[in-house]
Legacy VTK file of the C-alpha trace (Angstrom):
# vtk DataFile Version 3.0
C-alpha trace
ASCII
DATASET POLYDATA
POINTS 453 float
-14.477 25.873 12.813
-12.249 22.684 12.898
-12.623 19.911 11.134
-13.886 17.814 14.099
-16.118 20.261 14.753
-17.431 20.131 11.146
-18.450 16.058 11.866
-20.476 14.581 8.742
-23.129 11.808 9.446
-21.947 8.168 8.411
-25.034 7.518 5.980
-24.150 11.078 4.585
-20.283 9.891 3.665
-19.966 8.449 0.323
-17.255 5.899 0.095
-17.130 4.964 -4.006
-14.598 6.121 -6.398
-13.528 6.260 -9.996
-9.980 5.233 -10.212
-8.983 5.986 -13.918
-11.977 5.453 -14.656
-12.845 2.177 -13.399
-15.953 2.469 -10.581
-15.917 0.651 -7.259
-18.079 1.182 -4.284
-15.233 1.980 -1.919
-11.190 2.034 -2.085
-10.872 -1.286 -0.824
-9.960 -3.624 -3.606
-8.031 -7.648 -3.076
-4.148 -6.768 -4.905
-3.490 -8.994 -7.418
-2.025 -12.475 -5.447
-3.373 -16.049 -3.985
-6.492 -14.454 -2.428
-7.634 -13.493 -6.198
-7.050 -16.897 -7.843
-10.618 -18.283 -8.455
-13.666 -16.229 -8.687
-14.925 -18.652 -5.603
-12.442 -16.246 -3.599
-13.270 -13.224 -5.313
-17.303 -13.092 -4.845
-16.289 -14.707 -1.045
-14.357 -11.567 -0.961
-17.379 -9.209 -2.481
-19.376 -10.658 -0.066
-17.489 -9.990 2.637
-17.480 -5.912 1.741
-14.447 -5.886 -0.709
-15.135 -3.271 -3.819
-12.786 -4.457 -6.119
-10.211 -7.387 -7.140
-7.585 -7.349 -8.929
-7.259 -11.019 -10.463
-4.510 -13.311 -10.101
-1.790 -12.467 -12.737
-2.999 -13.957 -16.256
-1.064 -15.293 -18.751
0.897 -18.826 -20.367
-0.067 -20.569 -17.413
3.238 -21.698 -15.113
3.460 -24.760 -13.118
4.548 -23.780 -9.189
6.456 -25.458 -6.895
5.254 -27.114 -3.722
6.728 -25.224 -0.420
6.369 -21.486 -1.175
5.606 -19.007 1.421
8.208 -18.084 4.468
8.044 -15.197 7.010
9.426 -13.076 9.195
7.852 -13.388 13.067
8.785 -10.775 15.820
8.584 -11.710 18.939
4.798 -12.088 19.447
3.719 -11.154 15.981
3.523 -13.643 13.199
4.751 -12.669 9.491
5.228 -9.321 10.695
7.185 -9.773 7.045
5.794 -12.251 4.183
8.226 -13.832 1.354
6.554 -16.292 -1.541
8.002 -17.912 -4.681
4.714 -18.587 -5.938
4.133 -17.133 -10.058
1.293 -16.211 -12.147
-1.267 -18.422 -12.339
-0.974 -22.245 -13.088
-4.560 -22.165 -14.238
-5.695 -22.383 -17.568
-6.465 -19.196 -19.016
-9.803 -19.924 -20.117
-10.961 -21.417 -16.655
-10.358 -17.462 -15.581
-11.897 -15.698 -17.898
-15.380 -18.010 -17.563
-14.861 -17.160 -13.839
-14.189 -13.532 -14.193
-17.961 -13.419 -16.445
-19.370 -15.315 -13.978
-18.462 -12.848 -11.289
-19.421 -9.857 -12.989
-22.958 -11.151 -13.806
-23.180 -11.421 -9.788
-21.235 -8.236 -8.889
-21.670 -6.235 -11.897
-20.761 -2.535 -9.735
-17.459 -3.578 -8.195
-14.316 -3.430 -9.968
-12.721 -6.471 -11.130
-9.634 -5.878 -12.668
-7.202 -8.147 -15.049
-3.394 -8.398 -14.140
-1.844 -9.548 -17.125
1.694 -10.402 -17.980
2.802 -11.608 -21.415
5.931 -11.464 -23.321
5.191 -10.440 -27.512
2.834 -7.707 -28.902
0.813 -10.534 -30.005
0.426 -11.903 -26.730
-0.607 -8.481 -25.116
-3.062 -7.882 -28.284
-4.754 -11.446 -27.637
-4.904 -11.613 -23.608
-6.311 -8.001 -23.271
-8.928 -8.925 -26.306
-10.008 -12.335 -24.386
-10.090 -10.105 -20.396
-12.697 -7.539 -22.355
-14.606 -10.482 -23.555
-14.833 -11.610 -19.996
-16.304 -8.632 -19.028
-13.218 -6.909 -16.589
-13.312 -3.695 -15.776
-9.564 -2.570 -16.069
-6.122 -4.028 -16.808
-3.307 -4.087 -14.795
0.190 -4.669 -16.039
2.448 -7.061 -13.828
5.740 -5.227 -13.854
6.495 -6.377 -10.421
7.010 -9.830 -9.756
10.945 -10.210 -8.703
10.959 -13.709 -9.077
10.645 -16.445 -11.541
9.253 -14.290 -13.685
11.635 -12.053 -14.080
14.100 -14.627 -15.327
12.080 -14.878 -18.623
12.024 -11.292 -18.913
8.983 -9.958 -18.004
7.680 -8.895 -14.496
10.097 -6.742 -12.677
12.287 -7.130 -15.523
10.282 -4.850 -17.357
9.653 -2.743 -14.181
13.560 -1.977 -13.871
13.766 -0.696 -17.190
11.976 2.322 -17.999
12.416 2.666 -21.678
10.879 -1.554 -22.198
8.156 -0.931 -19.768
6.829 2.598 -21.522
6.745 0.628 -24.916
4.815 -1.808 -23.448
2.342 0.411 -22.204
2.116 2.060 -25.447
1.402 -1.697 -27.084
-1.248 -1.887 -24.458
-2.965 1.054 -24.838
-3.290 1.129 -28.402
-4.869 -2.529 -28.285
-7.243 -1.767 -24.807
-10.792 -0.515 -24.545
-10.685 -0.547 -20.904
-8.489 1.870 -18.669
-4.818 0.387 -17.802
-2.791 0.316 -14.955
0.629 -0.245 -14.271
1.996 -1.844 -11.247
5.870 -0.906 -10.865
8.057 -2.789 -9.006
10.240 -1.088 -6.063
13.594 -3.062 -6.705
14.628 0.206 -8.573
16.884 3.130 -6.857
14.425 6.053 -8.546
10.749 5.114 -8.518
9.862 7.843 -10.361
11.347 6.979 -13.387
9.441 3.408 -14.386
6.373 6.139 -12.749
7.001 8.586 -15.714
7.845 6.461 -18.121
3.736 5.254 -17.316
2.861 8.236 -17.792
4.428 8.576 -21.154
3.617 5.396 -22.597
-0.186 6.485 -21.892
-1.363 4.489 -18.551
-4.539 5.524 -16.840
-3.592 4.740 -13.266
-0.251 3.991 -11.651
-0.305 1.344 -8.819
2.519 0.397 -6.128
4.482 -1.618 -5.099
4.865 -5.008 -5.798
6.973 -7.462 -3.739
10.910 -6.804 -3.029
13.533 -9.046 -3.720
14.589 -10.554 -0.274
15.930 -14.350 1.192
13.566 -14.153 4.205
16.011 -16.479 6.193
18.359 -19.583 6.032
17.385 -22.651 7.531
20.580 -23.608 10.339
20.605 -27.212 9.670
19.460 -27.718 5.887
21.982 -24.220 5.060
19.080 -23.624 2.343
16.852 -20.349 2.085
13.066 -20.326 2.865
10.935 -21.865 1.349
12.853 -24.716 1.258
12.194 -26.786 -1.728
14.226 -30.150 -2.076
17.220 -28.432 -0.216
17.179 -25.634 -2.132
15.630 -22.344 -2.127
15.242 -19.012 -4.413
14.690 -15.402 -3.720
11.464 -14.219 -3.210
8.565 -11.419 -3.261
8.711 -9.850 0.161
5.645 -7.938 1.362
3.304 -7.687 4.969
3.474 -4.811 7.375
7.176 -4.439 7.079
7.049 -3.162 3.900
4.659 -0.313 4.553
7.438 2.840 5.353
8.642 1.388 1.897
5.884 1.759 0.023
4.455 4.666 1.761
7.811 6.782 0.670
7.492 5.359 -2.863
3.877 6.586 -3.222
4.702 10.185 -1.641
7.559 10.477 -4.348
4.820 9.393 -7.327
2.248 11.720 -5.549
4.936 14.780 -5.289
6.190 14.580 -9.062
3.702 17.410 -11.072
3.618 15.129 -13.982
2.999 11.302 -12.442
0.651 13.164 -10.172
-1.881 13.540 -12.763
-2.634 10.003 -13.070
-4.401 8.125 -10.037
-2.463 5.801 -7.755
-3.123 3.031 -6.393
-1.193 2.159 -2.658
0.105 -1.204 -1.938
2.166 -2.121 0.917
1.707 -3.650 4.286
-1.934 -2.139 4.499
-3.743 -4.094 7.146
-5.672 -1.575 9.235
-7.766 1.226 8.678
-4.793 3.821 9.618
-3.083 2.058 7.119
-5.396 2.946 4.528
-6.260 6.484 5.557
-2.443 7.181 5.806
-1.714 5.422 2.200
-4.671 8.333 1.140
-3.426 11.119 2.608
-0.442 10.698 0.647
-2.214 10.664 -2.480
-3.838 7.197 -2.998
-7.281 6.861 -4.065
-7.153 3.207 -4.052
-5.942 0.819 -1.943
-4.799 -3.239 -2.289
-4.341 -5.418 0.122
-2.717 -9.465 -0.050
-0.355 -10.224 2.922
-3.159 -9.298 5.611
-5.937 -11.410 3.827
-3.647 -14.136 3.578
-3.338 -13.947 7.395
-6.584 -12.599 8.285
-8.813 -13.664 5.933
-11.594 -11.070 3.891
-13.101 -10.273 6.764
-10.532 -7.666 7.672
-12.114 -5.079 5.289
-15.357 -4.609 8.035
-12.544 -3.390 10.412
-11.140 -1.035 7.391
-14.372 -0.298 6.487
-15.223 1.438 9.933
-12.741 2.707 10.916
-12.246 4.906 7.599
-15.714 6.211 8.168
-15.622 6.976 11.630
-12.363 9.105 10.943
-14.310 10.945 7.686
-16.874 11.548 10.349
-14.882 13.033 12.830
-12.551 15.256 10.630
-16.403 16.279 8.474
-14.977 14.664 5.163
-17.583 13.094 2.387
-15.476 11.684 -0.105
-11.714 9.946 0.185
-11.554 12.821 -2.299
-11.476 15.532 0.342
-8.481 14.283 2.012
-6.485 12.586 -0.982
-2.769 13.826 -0.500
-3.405 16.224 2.092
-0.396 14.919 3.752
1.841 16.112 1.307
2.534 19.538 1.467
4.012 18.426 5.087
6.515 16.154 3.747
9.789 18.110 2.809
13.066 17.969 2.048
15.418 17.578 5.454
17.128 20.451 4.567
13.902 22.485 4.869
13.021 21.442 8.814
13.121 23.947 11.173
16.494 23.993 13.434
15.267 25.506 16.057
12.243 23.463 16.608
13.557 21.714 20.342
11.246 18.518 22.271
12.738 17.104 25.673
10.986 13.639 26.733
9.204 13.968 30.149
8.117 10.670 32.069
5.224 10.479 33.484
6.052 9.471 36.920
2.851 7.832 38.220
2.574 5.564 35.095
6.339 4.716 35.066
6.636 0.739 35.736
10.088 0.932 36.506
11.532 -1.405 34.033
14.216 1.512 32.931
14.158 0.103 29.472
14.368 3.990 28.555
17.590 4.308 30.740
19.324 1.400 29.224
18.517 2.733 25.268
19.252 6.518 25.915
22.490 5.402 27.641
23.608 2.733 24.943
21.872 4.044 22.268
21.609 7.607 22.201
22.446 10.328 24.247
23.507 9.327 28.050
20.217 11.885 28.978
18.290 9.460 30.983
19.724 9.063 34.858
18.650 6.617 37.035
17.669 7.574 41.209
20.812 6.678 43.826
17.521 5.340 45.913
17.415 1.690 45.073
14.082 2.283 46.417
13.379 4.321 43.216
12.991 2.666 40.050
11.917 5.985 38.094
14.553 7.348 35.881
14.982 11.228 35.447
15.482 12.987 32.404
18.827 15.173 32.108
17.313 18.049 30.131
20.683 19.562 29.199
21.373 16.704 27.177
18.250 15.758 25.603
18.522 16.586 21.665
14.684 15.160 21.879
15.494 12.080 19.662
12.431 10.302 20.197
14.049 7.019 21.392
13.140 6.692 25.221
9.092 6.861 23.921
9.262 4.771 21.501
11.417 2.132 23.567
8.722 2.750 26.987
6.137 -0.402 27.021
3.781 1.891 28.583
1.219 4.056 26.468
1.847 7.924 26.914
4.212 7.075 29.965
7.407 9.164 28.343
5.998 11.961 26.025
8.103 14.841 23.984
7.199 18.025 24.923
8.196 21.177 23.345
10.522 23.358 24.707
10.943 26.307 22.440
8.702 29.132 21.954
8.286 28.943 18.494
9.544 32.652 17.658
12.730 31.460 15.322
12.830 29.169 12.150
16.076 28.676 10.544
16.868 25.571 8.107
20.063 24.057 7.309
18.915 25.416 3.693
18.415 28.867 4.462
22.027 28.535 6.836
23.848 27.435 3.301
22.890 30.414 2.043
23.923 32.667 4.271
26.856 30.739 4.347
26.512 29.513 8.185
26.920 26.138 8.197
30.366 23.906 9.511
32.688 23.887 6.661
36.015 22.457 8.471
36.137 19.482 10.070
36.528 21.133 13.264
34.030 23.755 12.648
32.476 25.903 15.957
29.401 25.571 14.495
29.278 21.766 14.737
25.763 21.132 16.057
27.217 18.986 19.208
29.781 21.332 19.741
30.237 21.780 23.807
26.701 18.976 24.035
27.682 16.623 26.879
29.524 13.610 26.033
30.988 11.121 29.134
34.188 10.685 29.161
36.135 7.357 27.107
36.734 5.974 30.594
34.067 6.367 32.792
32.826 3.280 30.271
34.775 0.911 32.486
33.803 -0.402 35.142
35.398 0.539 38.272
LINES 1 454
453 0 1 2 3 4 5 6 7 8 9 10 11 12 13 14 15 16 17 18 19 20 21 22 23 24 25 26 27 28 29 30 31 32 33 34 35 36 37 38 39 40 41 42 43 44 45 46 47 48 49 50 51 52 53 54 55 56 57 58 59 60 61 62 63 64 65 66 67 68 69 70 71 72 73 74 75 76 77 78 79 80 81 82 83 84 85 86 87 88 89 90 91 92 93 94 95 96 97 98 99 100 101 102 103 104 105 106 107 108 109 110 111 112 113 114 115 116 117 118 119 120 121 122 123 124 125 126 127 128 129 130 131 132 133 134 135 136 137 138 139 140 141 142 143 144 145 146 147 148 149 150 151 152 153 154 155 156 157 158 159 160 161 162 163 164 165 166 167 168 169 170 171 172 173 174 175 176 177 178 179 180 181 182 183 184 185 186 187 188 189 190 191 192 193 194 195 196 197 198 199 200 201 202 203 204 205 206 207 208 209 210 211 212 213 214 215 216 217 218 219 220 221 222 223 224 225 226 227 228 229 230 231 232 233 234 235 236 237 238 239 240 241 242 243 244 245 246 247 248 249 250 251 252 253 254 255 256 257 258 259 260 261 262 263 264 265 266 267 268 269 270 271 272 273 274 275 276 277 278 279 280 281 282 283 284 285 286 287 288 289 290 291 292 293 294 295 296 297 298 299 300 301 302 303 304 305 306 307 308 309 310 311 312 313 314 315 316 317 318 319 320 321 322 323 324 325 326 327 328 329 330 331 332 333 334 335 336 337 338 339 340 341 342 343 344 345 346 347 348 349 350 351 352 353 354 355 356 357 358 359 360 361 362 363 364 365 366 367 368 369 370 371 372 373 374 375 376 377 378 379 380 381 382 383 384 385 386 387 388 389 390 391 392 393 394 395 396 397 398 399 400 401 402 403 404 405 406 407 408 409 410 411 412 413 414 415 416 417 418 419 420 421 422 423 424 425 426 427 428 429 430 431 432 433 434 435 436 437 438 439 440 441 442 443 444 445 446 447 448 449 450 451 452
């Protein structure tokens, strides 16, 4: 029986978790940004459906500058990509911690959760003894932040440097009563080392990633990077949808490594729609935060989440996030490990083509000259060449039309051969000029007939 054919009831699906060991009536908790600053905006966001928070970053307050958000729009979507400047909070400490009480006494089952950032042992020791106090749930460490912040030190600072950020962990954990996790930063070439170290300095739960280092653009008359502040400008935090591939690969690698995998994670990324968070879950998150799409949504976003996510555990018969946490990830390989002989051509579906041979123009610029168009200026529907389509996805992807090109597979699924099990048995090109080249004799027009005639 299939999974759809399984089906579970709504009311029977039970959306809470314990994430380290902090409890929250579902996955969806506010990450650790503007939309957490004030417990106003927290119990607005508990309200709306939101289980957990994780409070704006605590610590010597800062003061901000004025002008600090800038984004990326494309075409007809705005801040498909999000940069800010803005730092920890500029609020007193003890303002947030009489909020953070006053929450829980409202909203004593969902998870609010403490970022912190500090610099000395002393610091850490005091902070996490006054967040207890106040009656949070967890702690998360700011290891993140790639701006401002950093330049004193601390934020992703700390995340780019495995060896500072375990000790710091260690200080943490030997001074906490409440679980701890760590947020790692991304602006690192091996994610799974800041993970590990984590691990080793004795975190509860892992969550990622913060914002990347970016200049989101230059301003043409000004010359001065967004945000512009005075006529100047800094690097910033980048985050919103655009960063989701990012963070989604980053969490797989976590997920995938057999000792980082015993600790929950947390996803963070460009999450804005209940695919997002069901894919963020199949690769191994059993949380989820969310900033960028609040900040352009508002909280009500999480009713959207919220439904979706259950009407997919319906349909596939799962009760708990639990039953589909990381089932993704056996599918995710090396390259070396794909099947070779796995072959898709693209077939267009004549009677929905539109005739705007978009397809034609990026197969033939971009890709593999496989796409023809009809000698009948009449006919506006291009033809696939299927002796030169290598099945590279591009056409369906460019096609403004929903299931107008599709890939369909050609092969009969009777041979599997990887370029791993080929360097074994010593098949593989090995000269520059090698027979076995994979476009060897594959169709390519000649230099000239470029020109135009």
């Amino acid at each position: 029986m299939s999974e759809g054919q399984r089906g579970k009831s709504k009311n029977m699906i039970d959306l809470s978790i314990n994430f380290g060991g902090i409890k929250s009536p579902n996955p969806f908790w506010l990450a650790s940004a503007p939309p957490t600053n004030s417990g106003y905006q927290v119990m607005k966001a508990f309200e709306a459906g939101w289980g957990g928070a994780v409070w704006k970053t605590l610590g010597v307050p800062v003061i901000n500058v004025s002008s600090r958000y800038g984004s990326i729009n494309y075409r007809n979507t705005k801040m498909m990509g999000f940069n800010n400047i803005e730092l920890i909070t500029d609020r007193p400490l003890s303002d947030n911690l009489r909020e953070i009480e006053e929450v829980k006494k409202y909203f004593p089952d969902h998870a609010v959760i403490a970022s912190l950032m500090v610099e000395s042992r002393a610091e850490w020791k005091q902070i996490i003894k006054d967040v207890e106090n106040a009656g949070a749930d967890g702690i998360e460490l700011n290891f993140g932040c790639p701006h401002g912040m950093c330049e004193r030190g601390m934020g992703s600072a700390v995340g780019q440097e495995p060896e500072v950020l375990k000790t710091i962990v260690e200080w943490v954990k030997d001074a906490a009563n409440i679980p701890v996790i760590t947020k790692l930063s991304p602006n690192i070439s091996h994610i799974t080392d800041p993970g590990l170290a984590a691990v080793q300095g004795g975190t509860d739960s892992i969550s990622l990633i913060n914002t990347m280092k970016s200049i989101i653009g230059i301003d043409l008359d000004s010359y001065a990077p967004y945000p512009i502040v005075d006529g100047k400008g800094s690097n910033g935090g980048y985050c919103g949808p655009a960063v989701k591939p990012i963070a989604m690969h980053m969490l797989k690698d976590l997920a995938q490594h057999p000792e980082i995998s015993k600790v929950p994670i947390s996803g963070i990324g460009g999450i804005e729609t209940w695919r997002d968070v069901v894919e963020f879950i199949l690769l191994g998150a059993t949380s989820v935060q969310v900033c960028t799409a609040v900040m352009h949504y508002g909280f009500g976003i999480v009713r959207e989440m919220e439904a979706g996510l259950l009407q997919f555990m319906e349909e596939k018969g799962y009760g708990t996030i639990y039953d589909f946490a990381g089932k993704a990830l056996p599918n995710v390989t090396e390259w070396k490990h794909l099947n070779l002989k796995y072959k898709v051509i693209a077939e267009i579906n004549a009677d929905k083509c539109i005739g705007c041979e978009l397809c034609y123009i990026s197969c033939e610029d971009g890709a593999h000259q496989a796409i023809s168009l009809s000698a009948d200026a009449t006919n506006r529907i291009p033809s696939i060449i299927e002796e030169n389509c290598v099945g590279c996805n591009l056409c369906s992807l460019v096609c403004p039309v929903e299931d107008c090109i599709t890939m369909v597979k050609t092969d009969d699924g009777k041979e599997h051969i990887t370029w791993h099990e080929r360097t074994l048995a010593d098949d593989i090109p090995t000269t520059f000029n090698d027979d076995r080249a994979g476009g060897k004799g594959h169709f390519v027009p000649k230099p000239t007939d470029a020109l135009k005639k």
